[in-house]
N, C-alpha and C positions, 0 to 999 in steps of 0.2 A: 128246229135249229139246235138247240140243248142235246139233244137226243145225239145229233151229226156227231157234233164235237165228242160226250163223252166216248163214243164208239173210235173214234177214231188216237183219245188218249189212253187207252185199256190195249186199243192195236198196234200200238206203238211200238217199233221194238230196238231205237236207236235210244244213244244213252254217252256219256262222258266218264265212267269210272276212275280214270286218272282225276278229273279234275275233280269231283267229289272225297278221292282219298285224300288228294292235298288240302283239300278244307276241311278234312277229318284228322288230319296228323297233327294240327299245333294242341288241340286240346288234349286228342290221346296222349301225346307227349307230358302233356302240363300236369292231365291227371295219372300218369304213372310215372311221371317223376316226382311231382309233389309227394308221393304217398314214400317214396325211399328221403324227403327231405322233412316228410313227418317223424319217421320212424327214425332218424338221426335223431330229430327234436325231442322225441322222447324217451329216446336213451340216454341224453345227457343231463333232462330234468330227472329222471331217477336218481342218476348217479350224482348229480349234484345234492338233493333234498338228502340223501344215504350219507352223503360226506360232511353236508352240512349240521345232520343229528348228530352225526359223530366228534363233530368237533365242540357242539356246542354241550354237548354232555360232559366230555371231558375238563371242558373250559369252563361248568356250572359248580365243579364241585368242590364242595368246603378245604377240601387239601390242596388242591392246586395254587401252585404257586406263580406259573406262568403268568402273564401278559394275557389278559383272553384273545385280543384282536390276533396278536401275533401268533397263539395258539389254533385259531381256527386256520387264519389262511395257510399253515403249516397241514392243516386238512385237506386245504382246497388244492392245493399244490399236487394233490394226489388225483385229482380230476384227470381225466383222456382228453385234456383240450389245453392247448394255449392263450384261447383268449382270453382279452380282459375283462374282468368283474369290476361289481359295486360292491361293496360290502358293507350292512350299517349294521351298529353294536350297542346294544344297551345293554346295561349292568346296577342291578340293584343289589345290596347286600345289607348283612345286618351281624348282628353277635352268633345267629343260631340258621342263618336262610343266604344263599345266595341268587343272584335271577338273572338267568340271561338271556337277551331275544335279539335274534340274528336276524338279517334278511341279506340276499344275495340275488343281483341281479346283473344279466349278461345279455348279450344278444349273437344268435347264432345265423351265419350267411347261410345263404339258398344258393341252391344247387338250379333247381330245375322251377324253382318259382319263381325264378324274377323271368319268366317270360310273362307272367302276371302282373308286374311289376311289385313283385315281394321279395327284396332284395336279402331281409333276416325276418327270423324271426325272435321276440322276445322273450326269453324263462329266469322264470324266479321262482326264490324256496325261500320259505319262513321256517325258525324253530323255536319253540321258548323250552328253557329246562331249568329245573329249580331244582335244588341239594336242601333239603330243609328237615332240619335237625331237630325235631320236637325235645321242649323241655325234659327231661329224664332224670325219676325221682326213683329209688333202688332203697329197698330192704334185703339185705343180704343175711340171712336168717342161717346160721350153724349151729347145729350139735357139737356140744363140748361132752356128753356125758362118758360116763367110763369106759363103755365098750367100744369109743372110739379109739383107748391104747391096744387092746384088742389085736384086731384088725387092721392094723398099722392106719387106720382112718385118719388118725392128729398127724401123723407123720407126713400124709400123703396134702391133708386139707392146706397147712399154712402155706405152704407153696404155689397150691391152685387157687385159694382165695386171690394170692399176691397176683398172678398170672391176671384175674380176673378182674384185680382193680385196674392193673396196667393196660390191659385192654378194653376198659370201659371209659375209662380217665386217660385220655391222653389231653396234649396241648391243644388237637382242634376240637375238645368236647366238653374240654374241663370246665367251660362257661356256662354252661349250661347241664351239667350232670354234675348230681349229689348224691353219696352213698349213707347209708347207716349201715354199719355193721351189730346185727343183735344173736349173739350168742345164747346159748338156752342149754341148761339140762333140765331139772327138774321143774324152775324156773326161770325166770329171768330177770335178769339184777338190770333195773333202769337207772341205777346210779342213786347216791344219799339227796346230789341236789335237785331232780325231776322229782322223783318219789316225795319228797317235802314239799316243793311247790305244786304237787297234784292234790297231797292228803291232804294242805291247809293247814293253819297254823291251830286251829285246836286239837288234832289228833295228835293220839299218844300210841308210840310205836311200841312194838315190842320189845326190840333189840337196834343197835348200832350197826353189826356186826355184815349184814349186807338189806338189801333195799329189794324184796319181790312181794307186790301185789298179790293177792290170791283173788277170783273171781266166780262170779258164782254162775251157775246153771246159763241163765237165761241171756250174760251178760255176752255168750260168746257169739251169743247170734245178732248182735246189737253193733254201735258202733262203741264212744268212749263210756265207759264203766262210769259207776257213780264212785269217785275214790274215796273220797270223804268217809263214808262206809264200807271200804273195803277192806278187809282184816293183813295182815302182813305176815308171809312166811314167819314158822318159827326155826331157828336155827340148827337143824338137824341132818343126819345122813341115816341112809337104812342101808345101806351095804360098804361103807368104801371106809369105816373105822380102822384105823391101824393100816391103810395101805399107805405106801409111800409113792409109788407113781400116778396117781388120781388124787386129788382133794375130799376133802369127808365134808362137804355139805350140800344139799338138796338143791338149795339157792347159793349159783356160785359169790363169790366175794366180791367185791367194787373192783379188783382188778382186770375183771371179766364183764363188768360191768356194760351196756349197748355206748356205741358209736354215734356221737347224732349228725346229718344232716351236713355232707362234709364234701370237698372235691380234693382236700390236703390231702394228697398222694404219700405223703409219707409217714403221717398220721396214720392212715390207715394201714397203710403198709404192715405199721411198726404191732398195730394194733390185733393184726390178723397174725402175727407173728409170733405174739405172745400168749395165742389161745393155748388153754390150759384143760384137762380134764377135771371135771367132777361128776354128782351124782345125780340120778334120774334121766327119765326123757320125758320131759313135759311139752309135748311137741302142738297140743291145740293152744298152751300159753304162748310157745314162741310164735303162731302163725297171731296173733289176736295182739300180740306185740308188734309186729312187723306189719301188720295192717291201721294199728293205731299210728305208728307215724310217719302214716303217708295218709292220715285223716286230717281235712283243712281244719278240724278242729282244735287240733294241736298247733297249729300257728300261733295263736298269743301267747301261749307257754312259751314255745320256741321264740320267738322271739325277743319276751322279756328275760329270759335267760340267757340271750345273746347280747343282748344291751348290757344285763349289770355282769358280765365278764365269767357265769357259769359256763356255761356251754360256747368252746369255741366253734361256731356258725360263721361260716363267711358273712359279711354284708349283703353280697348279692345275692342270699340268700334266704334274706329275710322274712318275704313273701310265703317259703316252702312251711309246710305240705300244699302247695295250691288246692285250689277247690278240685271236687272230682268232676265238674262241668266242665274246667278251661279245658277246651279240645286242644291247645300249644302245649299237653304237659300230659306227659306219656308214665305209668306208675307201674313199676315192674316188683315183682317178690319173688328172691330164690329162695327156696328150701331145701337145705341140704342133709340129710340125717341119714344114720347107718341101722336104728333099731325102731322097731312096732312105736306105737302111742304106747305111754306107759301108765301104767296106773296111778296116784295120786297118794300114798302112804301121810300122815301125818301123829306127830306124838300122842299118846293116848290119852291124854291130859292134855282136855283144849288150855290149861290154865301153862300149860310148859314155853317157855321162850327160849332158852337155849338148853339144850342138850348131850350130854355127853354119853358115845360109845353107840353103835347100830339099836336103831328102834326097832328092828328087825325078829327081835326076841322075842319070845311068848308075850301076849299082854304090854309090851311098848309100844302097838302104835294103829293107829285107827285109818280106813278110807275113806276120802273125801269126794273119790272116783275110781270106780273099780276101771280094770283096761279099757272093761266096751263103754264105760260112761265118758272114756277118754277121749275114745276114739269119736265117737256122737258130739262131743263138744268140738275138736278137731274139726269133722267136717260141718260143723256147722258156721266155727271160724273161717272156714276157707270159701263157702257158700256167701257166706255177708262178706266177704273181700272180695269175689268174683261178682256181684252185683255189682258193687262202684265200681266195676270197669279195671280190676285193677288187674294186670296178666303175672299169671304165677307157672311159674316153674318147679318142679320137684325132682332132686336126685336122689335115689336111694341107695346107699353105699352097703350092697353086699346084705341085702334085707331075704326075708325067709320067702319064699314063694307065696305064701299065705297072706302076708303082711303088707306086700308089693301093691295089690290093690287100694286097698285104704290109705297108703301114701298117694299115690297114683291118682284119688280123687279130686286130690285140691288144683291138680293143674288144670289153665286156662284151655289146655286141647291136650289130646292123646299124642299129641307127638309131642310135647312139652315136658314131660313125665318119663323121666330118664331112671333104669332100674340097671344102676353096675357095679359088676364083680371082679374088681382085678387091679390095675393101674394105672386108669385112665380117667381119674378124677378133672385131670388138670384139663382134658380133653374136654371133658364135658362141658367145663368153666366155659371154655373157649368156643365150644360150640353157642351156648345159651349169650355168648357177647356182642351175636351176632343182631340181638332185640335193635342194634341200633339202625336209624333210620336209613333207607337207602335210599341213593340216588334218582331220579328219576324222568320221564320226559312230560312236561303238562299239554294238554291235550288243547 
C-alpha cells in the first residue's frame, strides 16, 4: 500500500505554480524590500553618529563660546532628513577641561516592512568629547651672550619670545599656564633674593654685584645642588671689556636676572623686551637652571617668597613646580642659543671677586671646564631633565654644522630639535606653541 502511493506521488505531473508564487511573493517582497529599508537605516545612522562628533567636538572646546545645545542641532540641521529628534546634553566643565555627552535619538518610517508590521525603525548616536588643558609649567631658557648682536640674534629674539608668550598665554590658558623666563650667558643670575634664600643665612658671598651659583661635576646630573656650599660666580668678563654694545660680565647683572613662575603677560612681555647682551655661553648652567624650576622641590622657596612679597607669583600658583608624578601638569623647556657649549674661564686667582678688564690675557685666568667638560655637563643636564619627564625643545640659531648635534641632543625627539639660519626665529616660537593640548574625541 506505501509502496502504491509513493509511486504514484514521484508520477505525478499536475501542479498549481500560480498559486505557489502567490504564497511566495509577500515574503520575497518583505525580504527585498526590507533590505532597501535597511540600507536607508543605515545611511542615516552614519550620517547622523558623523554629524553628531562633529558638533559635539566643536561644542567641547575650551574657546567656544556658543550655547552647546544650540551649537550641536545647528549640526543636526545638516542631516538628509526632516524628521524629528531627541536630543539629550550633558556638560561638565572646570578652569582647565571641558565634557560633553550627547545622545540623539530618532525614529525612521518603513518602507516595505510594515507588511511585517515594522512601521520605523529606531537609531541613535552617542558622543562624549573633552578639550582638557593639562596644567602647563614652561622654562623659557635664552641666550643673551655676545654673539647674539652678531647675527642679528637679540634683534630677532625679543620679538619671537613676545610672539611666544602671546601665543602660549592667552585668556583661555592664562589659568592654568606659567612661564619663567631664564636668561643665561655665561651664567645665570637667579636674582640677589632666591640666591640668599637658597645659600642661607650663614653664607658669605663674594660680591653684590650679580647673583650666579657655580656647580660642580656631579651636581649636573642630580636634581637641586647642595647651595649652601656652592661657591658664587666671581665678577668678571674674558672678552667683552671696553665694548659698548654687550655688557662686560660672565654672570649677567640682576637686570637679566630669571623670571619666576608667572602668567602676567605683560610682565613678561616687558621682561623679554629688555634682554640685553653679555658675556659667555654657559649653556649646561642654563638647561640645570631651567630644569631646577620646574623641580617640585623648589616649591617651598617659591612659595615663601611669594608670601613675604619677593617674588611676584600669582596666588594660584602657589602649588607650582608641581610634583613630577601629577599626570594634570605638563613641564615643557625651551632652549634657545645661537653658539656651541662654551668653556668655563674663570680669574686666576681663586681668591679674586671682582675684576677689572678681560682675563683673557696671559696668566689671568683659569678653567673650570674646558668646552668638552661643557659640553658632558650639558648633556648630562638635559639627560636628568628628560628622565622626570620633562619635554625639551631646542633651537639653534645659525649654529656650525659641528655643534648642531650636541645642541640637538637635549631634545625630548628629533623633530623637537630645530637647527635655523635666517629669519624665521619667530616661526619657530610659533611652531614649538603648538605643545599645547589638543582637542580631542574620548573613546
Amino acid at each position: 500500500m506505501l509502496q502504491r502511493l509513493i509511486k504514484q506521488f514521484f508520477g505525478a505531473s499536475g501542479g498549481s505554480i500560480p498559486l505557489m508564487t502567490a504564497l511566495l511573493m509577500i515574503p520575497m517582497t518583505l525580504m527585498a524590500g526590507g533590505a532597501v529599508d535597511f540600507v536607508r537605516y543605515e545611511r542615516l545612522r552614519v550620517s547622523l553618529q558623523d554629524t553628531l562628533d562633529r558638533g559635539v567636538l566643536a561644542a567641547a572646546s575650551l574657546t567656544q563660546s556658543q550655547d552647546p545645545e544650540k551649537l550641536i542641532k545647528s549640526y543636526l540641521a545638516q542631516l538628509p532628513t526632516d524628521l524629528t529628534y531627541n536630543l539629550q546634553l550633558q556638560e561638565s566643565k572646570g578652569t582647565n577641561f571641558r565634557k560633553i555627552v550627547a545622545t540623539v535619538s530618532l525614529r525612521q518610517p518603513t518602507t516595505f516592512l510594515k507588511l511585517a508590521s515594522v512601521s520605523e525603525l529606531p537609531i541613535s548616536a552617542q558622543s562624549t568629547a573633552q578639550d582638557e588643558r593639562k596644567n602647563i609649567e614652561i622654562s623659557l631658557v635664552l641666550d643673551i651672550s655676545g654673539s647674539m648682536v652678531d647675527n642679528t640674534g637679540m634683534t630677532q629674539l625679543r620679538p619671537a619670545a613676545v610672539s611666544f608668550i602671546d601665543a602660549l598665554i592667552r585668556p583661555d590658558t592664562k589659568d592654568f599656564t606659567s612661564m619663567s623666563i631664564i636668561p643665561f650667558a655665561g651664567g645665570t643670575n637667579i636674582g640677589p633674593k632666591v640666591f640668599d634664600y637658597l645659600a642661607g643665612p650663614l653664607y658669605k658671598r663674594r660680591h653684590l654685584v650679580s647673583s650666579c651659583f657655580e656647580t660642580n661635576t656631579l651636581e649636573f646630573s642630580t636634581g637641586l645642588q647642595a647651595f649652601p656650599l656652592s661657591d658664587q660666580f666671581p665678577d668678571f668678563t674674558y672678552y667683552n671689556w671696553g665694548k659698548t654694545d654687550r655688557k662686560a660680565a660672565w654672570c649677567p647683572r640682576d637686570d637679566q636676572q630669571v623670571t619666576y613662575i608667572t602668567n602676567d603677560v605683560a610682565l613678561l612681555k616687558a621682561r623679554a623686551n629688555a634682554l640685553q647682551p653679555y658675556d659667555g655661553t654657559g649653556t649646561a648652567y642654563a638647561i640645570k637652571w631651567g630644569t631646577q624650576f620646574l623641580d617640585p622641590a623648589m616649591q617651598p622657596m617659591m612659595s615663601a617668597l611669594r608670601k613675604n612679597g619677593s617674588l611676584p607669583i600669582p596666588a594660584a600658583f602657589d602649588g607650582r613646580p608641581a610634583s613630577y608624578t601629577d599626570t594634570g601638569t605638563r613641564k615643557i623647556l625651551v632652549l634657545f642659543t645661537d653658539g656651541a657649549v662654551g668653556f668655563q674661564p674663570r680669574p686666576a686667582k681663586t681668591t679674586d671677586n671682582v675684576v677689572t678688564g678681560n682675563i683673557s690675557c696671559t696668566n689671568c685666568s683659569r678653567q673650570i671646564y674646558s668646552a668638552s667638560e661643557a659640553v658632558s655637563a650639558y648633556k648630562a643636564a638635559c639627560t636628568y631633565a628628560k628622565s622626570k619627564k620633562i619635554t625639551i625643545f631646542t633651537i639653534a640659531f645659525r649654529v656650525s654644522a659641528g655643534d648642531a648635534p650636541s645642541l640637538a641632543f637635549c631634545a625630548s625627539d628629533p623633530s623637537y630639535a630645530y637647527n635655523i639660519d635666517g629669519l624665521n626665529i619667530a616661526t619657530t616660537f610659533q611652531s614649538i606653541a603648538t605643545t599645547i593640548q589638543k582637542i580631542r574625541l574620548v573613546p
